[in-house]
C-alpha positions in Angstrom: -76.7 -39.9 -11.2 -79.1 -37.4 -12.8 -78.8 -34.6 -15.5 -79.0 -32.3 -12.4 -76.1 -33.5 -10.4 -74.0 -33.8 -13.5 -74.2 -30.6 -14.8 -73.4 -29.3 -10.8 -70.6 -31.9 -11.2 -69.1 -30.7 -14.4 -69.4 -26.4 -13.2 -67.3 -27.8 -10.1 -64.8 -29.3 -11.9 -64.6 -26.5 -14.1 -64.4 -24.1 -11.3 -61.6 -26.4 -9.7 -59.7 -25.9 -12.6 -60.1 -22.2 -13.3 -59.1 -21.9 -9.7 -55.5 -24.0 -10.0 -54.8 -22.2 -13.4 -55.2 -18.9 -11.6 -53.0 -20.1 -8.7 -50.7 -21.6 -11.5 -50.4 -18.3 -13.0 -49.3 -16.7 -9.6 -47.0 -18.5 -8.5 -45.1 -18.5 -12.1 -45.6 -14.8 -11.8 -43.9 -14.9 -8.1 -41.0 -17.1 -9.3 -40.4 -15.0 -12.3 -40.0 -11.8 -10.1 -37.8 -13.6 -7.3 -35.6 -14.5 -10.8 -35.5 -11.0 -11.6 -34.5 -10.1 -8.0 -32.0 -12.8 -7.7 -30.8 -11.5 -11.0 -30.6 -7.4 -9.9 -28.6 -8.7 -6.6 -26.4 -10.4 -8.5 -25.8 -7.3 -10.8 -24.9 -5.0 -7.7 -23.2 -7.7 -6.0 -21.0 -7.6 -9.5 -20.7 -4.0 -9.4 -19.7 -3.9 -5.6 -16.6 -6.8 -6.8 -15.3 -4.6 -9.8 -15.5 -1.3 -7.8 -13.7 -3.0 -5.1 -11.0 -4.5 -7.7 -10.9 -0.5 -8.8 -10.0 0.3 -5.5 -7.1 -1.9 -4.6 -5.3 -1.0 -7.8 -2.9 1.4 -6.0 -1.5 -0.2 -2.9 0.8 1.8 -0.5 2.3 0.2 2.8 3.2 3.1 5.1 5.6 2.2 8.2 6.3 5.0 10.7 8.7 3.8 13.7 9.4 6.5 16.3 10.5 4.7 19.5 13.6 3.0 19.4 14.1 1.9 23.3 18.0 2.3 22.4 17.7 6.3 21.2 18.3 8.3 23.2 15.0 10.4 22.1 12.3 9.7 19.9 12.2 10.1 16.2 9.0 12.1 16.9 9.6 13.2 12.5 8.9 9.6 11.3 5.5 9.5 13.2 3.6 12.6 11.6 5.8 11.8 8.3 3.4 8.2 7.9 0.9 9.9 9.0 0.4 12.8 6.6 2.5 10.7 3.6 -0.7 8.4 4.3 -3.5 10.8 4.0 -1.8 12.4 1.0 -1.3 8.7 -0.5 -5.5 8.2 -0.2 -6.4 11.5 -1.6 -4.1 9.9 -4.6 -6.2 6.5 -4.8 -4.0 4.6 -2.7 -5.6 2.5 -0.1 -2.5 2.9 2.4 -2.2 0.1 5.3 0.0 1.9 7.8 1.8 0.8 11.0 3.5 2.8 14.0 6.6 1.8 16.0 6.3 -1.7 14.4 7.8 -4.4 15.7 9.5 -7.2 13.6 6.6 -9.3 14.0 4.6 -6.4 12.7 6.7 -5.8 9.8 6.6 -9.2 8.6 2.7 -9.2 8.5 2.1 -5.7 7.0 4.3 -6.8 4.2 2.2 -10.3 4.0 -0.9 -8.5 4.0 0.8 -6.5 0.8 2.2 -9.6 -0.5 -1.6 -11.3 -0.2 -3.3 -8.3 -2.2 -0.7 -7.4 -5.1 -2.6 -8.3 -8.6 -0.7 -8.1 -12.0 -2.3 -4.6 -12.3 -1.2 -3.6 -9.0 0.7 0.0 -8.6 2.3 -0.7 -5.0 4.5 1.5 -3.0 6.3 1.4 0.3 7.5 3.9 2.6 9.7 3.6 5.7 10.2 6.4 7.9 12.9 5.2 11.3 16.5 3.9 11.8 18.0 1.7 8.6 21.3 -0.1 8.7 23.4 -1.5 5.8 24.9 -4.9 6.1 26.8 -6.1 3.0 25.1 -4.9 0.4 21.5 -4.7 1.5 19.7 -1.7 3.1 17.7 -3.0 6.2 14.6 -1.3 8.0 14.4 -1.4 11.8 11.7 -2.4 14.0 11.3 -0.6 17.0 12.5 -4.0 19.1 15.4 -4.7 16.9 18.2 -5.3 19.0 21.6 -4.9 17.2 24.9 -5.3 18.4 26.3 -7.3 15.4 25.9 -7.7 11.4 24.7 -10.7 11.9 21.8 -9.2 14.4 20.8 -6.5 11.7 20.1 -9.2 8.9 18.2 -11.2 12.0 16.0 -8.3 12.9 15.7 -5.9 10.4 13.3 -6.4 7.4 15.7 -6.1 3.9 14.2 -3.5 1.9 15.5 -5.6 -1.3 13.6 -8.5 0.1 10.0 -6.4 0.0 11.0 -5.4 -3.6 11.6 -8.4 -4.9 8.4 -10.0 -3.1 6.7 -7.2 -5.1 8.3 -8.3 -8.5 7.1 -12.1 -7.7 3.9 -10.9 -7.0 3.7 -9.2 -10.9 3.1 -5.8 -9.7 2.5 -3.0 -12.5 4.7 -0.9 -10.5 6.9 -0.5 -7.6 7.6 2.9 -5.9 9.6 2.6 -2.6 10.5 6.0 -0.5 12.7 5.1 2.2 13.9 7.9 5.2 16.1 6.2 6.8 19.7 7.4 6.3 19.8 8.6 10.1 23.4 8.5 12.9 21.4 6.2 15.1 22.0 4.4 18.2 24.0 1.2 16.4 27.0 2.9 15.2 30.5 1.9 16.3 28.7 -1.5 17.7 30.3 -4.1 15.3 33.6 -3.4 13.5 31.8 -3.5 9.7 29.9 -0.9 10.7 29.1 1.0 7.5 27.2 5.0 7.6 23.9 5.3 6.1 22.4 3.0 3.7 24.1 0.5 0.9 22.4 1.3 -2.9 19.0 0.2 -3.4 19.1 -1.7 -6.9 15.4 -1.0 -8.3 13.8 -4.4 -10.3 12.3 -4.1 -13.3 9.8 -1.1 -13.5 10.4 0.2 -10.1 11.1 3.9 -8.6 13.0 4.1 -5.5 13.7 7.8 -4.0 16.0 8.0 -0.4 16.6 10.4 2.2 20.6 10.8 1.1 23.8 9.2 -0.8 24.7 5.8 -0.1 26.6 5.9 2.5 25.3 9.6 4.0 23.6 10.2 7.0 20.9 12.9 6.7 19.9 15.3 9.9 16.3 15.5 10.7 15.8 19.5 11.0 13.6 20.9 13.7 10.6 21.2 11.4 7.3 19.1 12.1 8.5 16.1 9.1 11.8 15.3 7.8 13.4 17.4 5.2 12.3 15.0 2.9 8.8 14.2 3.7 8.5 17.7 3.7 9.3 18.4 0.9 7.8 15.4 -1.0 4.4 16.4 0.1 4.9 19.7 -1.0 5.0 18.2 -4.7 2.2 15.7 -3.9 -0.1 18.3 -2.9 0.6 20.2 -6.2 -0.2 17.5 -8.3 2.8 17.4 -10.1 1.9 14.4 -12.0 4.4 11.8 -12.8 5.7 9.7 -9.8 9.3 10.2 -11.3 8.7 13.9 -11.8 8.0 14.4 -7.7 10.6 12.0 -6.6 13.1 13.8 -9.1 12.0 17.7 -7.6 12.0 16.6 -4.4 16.0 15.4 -4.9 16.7 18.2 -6.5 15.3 21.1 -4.1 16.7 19.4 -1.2 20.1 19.4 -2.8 19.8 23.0 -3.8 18.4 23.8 -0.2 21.2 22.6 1.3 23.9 23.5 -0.5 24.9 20.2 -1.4 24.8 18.6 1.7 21.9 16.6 1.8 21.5 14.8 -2.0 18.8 12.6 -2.2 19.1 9.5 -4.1 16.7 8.5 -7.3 16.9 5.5 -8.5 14.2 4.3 -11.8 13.5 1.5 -14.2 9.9 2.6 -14.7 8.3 1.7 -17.9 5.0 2.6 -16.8 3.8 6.6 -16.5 2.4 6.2 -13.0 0.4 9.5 -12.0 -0.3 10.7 -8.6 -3.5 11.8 -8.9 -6.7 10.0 -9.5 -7.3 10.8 -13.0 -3.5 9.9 -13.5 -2.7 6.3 -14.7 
């Protein structure tokens, strides 16, 4: 080889390598930006988690059953009471799961899908709007297929409103409201010889708020109006903003009592410990 081919020889090499440090350098520059986008996905795909755990802090089950095959007319009330209760429950920061003329079979899974979602910092509420029965001392909610003839048929069919609480207290929610409108005359009476009216007391857990329709042992009459008397007037005091859950539940007992003279005394039962708020900026 001559001094003429070996300098040509050496330029080529050198070349070569100018041209793989240059390649070198772009692909390091390539991976270092995909890092930096795998890094900014996983940011927002952080964000999206937390603001999702933000969002199910306040959970509301909302159960609305109308048409009971054994009435003789439809409790037309308990259908625009879920309704409405559940749009004023989201403007509140609930996300609200809410079933029409449930069956039992549709009971039992609305309150899995609660039970599957309750976190230790979970504010969770029920409310049942529809025909309840007492047997012993338990309060039972309906579903529109119940079919009752018994005692024994209303602990087989019915959905124990106890039960749900207590799920709710395994579960280690923060707090437990529970609204039940339920203390109807409905289609069951006189059936079975224990036959008790209206609904047996609801014990409230540990740090729970429980407001119903009547008295233990009252029936309540619906009205005429487009919602019950009390739905009525509990989303009067939502839509204020009143603040405290216990200071709604507890105005909404009283001006039904004063309203009707008496007659019709809600029921407000508490062991909160927490101050839970209504509105968003509330706790």
């Amino acid at each position: 080889m001559n001094v003429r081919q070996l300098d040509i020889s050496r330029r080529t090499i050198a070349v070569a390598a100018a041209l793989i440090g240059t390649v070198s350098l772009v692909i390091g520059a390539h991976a270092a930006l995909n890092m930096r986008a795998l890094d900014a996905a996983k940011a927002v795909t952080t964000d999206q988690i937390t603001g999702s755990i933000g969002q199910t802090s306040r959970l509301a089950l909302v159960i609305g059953n109308g048409h009971y095959p054994d009435a003789s007319a439809p409790l037309t009330q308990s259908i625009n009471d879920a309704r409405a209760l559940s749009s004023s429950l989201r403007k509140s920061g609930f996300d609200v799961d809410m079933v029409e003329d449930a069956t039992k079979d549709d009971m039992v899974r609305a309150v899995n899908r609660l039970k599957s979602r309750i976190k230790r910092d979970t504010v969770v509420m029920l409310f049942f709007g529809g025909f309840g029965v007492q047997a012993g001392r338990e309060s039972y909610m309906l579903p529109v297929d119940a079919v009752i003839w018994k005692e024994s048929d209303v602990r087989r069919h019915g959905v124990s409103i106890e039960g749900v609480l207590e799920m709710m207290k395994e579960q280690g929610a923060k707090a437990k409201l529970v609204v039940v409108d339920a203390s109807r005359r409905n289609p069951y009476e006189r059936r079975f010889r224990s036959y008790s009216h209206g609904l047996a007391p609801i014990n409230a857990p540990d740090n729970a708020l429980i407001l119903s329709s009547a008295s233990p042992g009252k029936v309540a009459d619906d009205g005429k109006g487009e919602h019950s008397v009390l739905v009525g007037e509990l989303l009067g005091n939502l839509n204020a903003q009143s603040g405290s859950a216990e200071a709604v539940f507890n105005k909404t007992r009283v001006a039904i009592s004063r309203a009707s003279e008496g007659g019709q005394v809600p029921t407000v039962s508490s062991s909160l410990l927490e101050d839970v708020q209504f509105d968003q900026a509330g706790g």
